[in-house]
C-alpha positions as CSV (number, residue, x, y, z in Angstrom):
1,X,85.1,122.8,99.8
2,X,85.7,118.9,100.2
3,X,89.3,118.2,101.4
4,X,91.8,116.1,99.4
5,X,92.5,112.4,100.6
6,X,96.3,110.9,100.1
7,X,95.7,107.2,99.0
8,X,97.9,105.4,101.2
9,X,98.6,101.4,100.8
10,X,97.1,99.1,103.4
11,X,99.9,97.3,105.2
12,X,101.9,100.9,105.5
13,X,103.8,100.6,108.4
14,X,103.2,102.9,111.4
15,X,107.0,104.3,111.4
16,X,106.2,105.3,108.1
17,X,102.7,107.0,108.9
18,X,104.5,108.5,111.5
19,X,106.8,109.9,108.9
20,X,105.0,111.4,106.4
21,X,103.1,113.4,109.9
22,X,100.1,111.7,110.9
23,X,98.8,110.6,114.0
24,X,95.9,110.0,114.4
25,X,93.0,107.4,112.8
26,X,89.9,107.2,112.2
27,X,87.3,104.6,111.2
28,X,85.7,105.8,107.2
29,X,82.6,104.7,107.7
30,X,80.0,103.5,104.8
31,X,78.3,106.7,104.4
32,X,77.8,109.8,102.6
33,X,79.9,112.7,102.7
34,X,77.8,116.1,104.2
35,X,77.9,119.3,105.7
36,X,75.7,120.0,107.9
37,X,73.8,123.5,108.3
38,X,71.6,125.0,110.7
39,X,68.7,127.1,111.2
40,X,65.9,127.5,113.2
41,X,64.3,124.6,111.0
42,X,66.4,122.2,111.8
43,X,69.8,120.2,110.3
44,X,70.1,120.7,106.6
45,X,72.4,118.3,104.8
46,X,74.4,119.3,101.6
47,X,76.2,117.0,99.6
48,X,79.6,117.2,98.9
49,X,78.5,119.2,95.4
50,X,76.8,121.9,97.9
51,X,73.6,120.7,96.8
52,X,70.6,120.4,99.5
53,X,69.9,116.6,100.1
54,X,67.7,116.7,103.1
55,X,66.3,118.8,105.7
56,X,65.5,117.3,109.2
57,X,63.3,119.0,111.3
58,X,64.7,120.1,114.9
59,X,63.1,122.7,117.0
60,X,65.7,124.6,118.5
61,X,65.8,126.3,121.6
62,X,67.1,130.1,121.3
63,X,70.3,128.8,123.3
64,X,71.2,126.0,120.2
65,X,70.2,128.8,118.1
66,X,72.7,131.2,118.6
67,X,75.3,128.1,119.0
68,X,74.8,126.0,115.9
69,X,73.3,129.0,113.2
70,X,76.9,130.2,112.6
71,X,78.3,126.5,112.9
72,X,79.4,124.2,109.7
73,X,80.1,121.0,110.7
74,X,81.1,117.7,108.4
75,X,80.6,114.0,108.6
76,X,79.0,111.1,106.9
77,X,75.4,110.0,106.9
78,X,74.7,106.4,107.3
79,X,71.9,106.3,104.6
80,X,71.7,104.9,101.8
81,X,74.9,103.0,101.0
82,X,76.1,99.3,100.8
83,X,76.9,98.9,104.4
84,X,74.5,101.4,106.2
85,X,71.5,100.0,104.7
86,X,71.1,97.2,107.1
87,X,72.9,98.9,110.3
88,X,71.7,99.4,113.5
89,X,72.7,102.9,113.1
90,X,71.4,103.7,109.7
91,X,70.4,107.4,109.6
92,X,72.4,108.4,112.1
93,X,75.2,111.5,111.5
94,X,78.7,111.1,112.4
95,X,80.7,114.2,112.6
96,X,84.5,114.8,112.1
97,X,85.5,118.0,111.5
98,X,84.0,121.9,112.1
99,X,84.9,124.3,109.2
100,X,82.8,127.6,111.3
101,X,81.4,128.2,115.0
102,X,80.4,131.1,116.6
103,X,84.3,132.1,117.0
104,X,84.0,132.1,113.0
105,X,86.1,130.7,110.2
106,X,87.9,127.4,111.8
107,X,89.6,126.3,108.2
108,X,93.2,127.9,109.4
109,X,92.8,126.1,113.1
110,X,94.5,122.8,113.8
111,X,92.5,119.6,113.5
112,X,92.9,119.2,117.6
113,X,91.4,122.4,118.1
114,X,88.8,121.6,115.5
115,X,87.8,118.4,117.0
116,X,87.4,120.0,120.3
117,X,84.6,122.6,118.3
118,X,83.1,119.4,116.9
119,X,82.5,118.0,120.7
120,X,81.0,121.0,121.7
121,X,78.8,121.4,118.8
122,X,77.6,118.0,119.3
123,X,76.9,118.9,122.8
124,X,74.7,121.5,122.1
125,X,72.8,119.5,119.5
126,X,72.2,117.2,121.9
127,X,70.7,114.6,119.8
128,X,71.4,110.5,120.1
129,X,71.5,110.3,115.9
130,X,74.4,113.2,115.8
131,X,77.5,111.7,117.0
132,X,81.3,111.8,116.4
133,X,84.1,109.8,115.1
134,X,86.3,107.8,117.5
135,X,90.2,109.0,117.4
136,X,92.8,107.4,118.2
137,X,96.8,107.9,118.0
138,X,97.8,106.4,114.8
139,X,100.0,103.5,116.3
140,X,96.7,101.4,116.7
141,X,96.2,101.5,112.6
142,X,97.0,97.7,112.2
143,X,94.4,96.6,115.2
144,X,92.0,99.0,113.6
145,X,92.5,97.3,110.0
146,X,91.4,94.1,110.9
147,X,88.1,95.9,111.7
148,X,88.2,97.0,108.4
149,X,88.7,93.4,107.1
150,X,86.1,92.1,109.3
151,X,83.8,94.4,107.5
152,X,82.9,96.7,109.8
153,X,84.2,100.0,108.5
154,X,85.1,100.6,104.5
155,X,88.5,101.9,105.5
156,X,90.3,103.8,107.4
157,X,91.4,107.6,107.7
158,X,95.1,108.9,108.8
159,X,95.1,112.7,110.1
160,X,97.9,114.8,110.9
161,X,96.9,117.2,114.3
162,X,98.4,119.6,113.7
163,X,97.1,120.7,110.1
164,X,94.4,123.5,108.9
165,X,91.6,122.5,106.9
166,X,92.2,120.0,103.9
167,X,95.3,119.1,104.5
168,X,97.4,116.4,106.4
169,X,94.6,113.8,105.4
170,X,95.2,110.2,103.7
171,X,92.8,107.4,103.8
172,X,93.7,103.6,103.7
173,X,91.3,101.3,101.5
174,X,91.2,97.6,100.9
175,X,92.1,97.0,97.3
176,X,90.3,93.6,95.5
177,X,90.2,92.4,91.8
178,X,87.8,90.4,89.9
179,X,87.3,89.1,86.1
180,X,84.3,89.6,84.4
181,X,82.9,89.5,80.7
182,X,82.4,92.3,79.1
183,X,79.0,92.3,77.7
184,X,79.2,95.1,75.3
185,X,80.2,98.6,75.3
186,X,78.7,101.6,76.8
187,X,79.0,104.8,74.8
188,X,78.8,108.6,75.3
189,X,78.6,110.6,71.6
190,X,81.2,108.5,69.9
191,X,83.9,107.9,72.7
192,X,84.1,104.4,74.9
193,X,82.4,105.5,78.1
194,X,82.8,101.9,80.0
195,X,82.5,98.6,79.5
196,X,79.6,96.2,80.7
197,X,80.5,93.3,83.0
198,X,79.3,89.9,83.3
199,X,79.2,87.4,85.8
200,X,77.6,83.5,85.1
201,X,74.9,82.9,88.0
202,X,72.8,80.0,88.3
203,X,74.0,79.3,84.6
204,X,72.8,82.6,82.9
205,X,75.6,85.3,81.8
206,X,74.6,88.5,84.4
207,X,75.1,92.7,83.5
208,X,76.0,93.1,87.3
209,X,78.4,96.4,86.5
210,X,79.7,98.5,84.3
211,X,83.8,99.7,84.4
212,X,85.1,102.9,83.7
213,X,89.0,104.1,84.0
214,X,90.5,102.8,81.0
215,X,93.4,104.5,79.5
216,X,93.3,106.4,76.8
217,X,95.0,103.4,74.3
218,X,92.3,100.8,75.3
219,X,89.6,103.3,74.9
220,X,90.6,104.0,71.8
221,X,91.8,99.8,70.4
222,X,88.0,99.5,71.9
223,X,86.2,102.2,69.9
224,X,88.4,100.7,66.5
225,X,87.5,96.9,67.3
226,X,84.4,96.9,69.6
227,X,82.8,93.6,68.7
228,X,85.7,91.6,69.1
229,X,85.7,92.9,72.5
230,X,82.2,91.6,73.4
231,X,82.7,87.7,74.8
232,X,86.4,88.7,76.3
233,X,87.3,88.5,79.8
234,X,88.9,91.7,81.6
235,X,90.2,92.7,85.2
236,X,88.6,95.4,87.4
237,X,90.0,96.2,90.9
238,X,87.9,98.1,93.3
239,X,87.1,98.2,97.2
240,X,85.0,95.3,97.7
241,X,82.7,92.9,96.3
242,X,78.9,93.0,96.9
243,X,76.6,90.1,97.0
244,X,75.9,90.0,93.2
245,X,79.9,90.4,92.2
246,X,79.9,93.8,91.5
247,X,82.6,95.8,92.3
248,X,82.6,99.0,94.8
249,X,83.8,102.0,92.8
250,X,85.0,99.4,89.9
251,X,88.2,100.7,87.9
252,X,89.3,98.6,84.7
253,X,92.4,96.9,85.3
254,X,93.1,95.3,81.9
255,X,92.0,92.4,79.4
256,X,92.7,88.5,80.8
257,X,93.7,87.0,77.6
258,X,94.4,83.6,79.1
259,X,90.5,83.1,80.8
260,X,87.8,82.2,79.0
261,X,84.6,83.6,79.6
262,X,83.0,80.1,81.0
263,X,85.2,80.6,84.2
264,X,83.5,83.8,85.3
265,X,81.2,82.4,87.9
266,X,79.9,83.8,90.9
C-alpha cells in the first residue's frame, strides 16, 4: 500500500508546518516510486501497482539472506524520468521508509524508528547504488526549496516522526502555468478524455502534450461544441516545464479568451 501525500503550498511557513506536526524534510527526488523485495536472486523492484518492474541480480551471502528476505523497504529509482535521465546517479535506489524486517510488520512503528530499520537494511545490503534519503528537522524547508528551484530535486517531502505507516506525510511541489493551443480533442468512447496542446516552434504549430482534469461542465460545453474549440488558447498548470513546453503532470486550468493562438511560442 502506497501512502497518502498532503499537498502543501510552497512558501508555507515553518511555524505553520510545525503546526499541523511535522518535522522533518526530505528532498522528492525525480524518480519512480518502488518497493523493493528480496531473495536469494537479488533486489526485485515493484511499482507502486505491485507489479514486478525489474529484477537486479545480487548474490547474497546466507548472513544478507536471513536479514533482507523478510525486509520490505521503499524508495525511488532514479531511472527513467525527466531529471534522472542525465544524472550522475541514474540507476541508483534511494530508500526512505521500511514497511517489514526480520522483527516483522513495521507499518504501526514510528517513522524514527523506521528510519533507523532503513539504515540498517542499507547496511547489510551493502551496495554503493542503494542509499538513503537525507533528513533533516523541518525548520531548514526554505534553504532546502531553493534547491528545489535551482532544479535539483522535484520537491520536497514534510514527515511527522512520530507517525505509523501512511500517515503524517505532505509533500511541497512547485506549481507553473502555461497557454497552449488546443489542437483537437482526444476522445475515449464518446466522452472528452483531454485536450491536445500546441506550442508554435521555429514557426510550425507543435502537439507537445495533451491535458486532462477538466471539470465536468467544460467536458461536457467541449463534447457539445468541439470544433469551435480547436484554434483556442487554454491554461494548464503543472510542476514544470520541459525543454519542448510540455508540462510535468499537466492539469487544465481553463480557456484564455483574451490570447490568440499566434502568441503561443516557445
Amino acid at each position: 500500500m502506497r501512502p497518502s501525500y498532503a499537498d502543501i503550498a510552497p512558501g508555507t511557513p515553518v511555524a505553520a508546518l510545525l503546526a499541523m506536526g511535522y518535522d522533518t524534510v526530505e528532498e522528492k527526488l525525480d524518480g519512480m516510486w518502488v518497493t523493493v523485495r528480496f531473495s536469494e536472486h537479488g533486489m526485485h523492484l515493484y511499482t507502486r501497482h505491485g507489479d514486478l518492474k525489474t529484477t537486479i541480480p545480487v548474490q547474497w551471502s546466507a548472513d544478507q539472506l536471513d536479514e533482507l528476505e523478510p525486509t520490505v523497504l521503499h524508495g525511488e529509482w532514479l531511472w527513467g524520468t525527466t531529471r534522472s535521465a542525465g544524472a550522475q546517479n541514474h540507476g541508483d535506489i534511494v530508500i526512505f521508509d521500511c514497511s517489514a524486517n526480520p522483527l516483522g510488520d513495521l507499518t504501526a512503528n514510528t517513522y524514527r524508528e523506521r528510519r533507523a530499520m532503513v539504515d540498517t537494511a542499507i547496511e547489510t545490503i551493502d551496495r554503493d547504488t542503494v542509499t538513503s534519503t537525507d533528513c533533516y528537522h523541518v525548520s531548514t524547508v526554505p534553504q532546502a526549496w531553493e534547491w528545489v528551484r535551482g532544479g535539483h530535486a522535484e520537491g520536497l517531502v514534510v514527515k511527522n516522526s512520530l507517525a505509523a505507516w501512511g500517515e503524517g506525510i505532505g509533500r511541497i511541489k512547485p506549481s507553473v502555468e502555461m497557454d497552449y493551443v488546443c489542437m483537437g480533442i482526444n476522445w475515449s468512447d464518446c466522452h472528452v478524455k483531454s485536450v491536445q496542446g500546441g506550442l508554435w516552434i521555429d514557426g510550425v504549430l507543435t502537439r507537445v502534450c495533451d491535458v486532462a482534469g477538466m471539470s465536468d461542465l467544460d467536458r461536457e460545453s467541449i463534447r457539445l461544441n468541439a470544433d469551435a474549440y480547436v484554434g483556442s488558447v487554454f491554461r494548464a498548470r503543472g510542476r514544470e516545464i520541459g525543454k519542448n513546453g510540455c508540462l510535468r503532470h499537466p492539469q487544465f486550468a481553463g480557456w484564455h479568451a483574451d490570447k490568440k493562438a499566434d502568441d503561443c511560442v516557445l
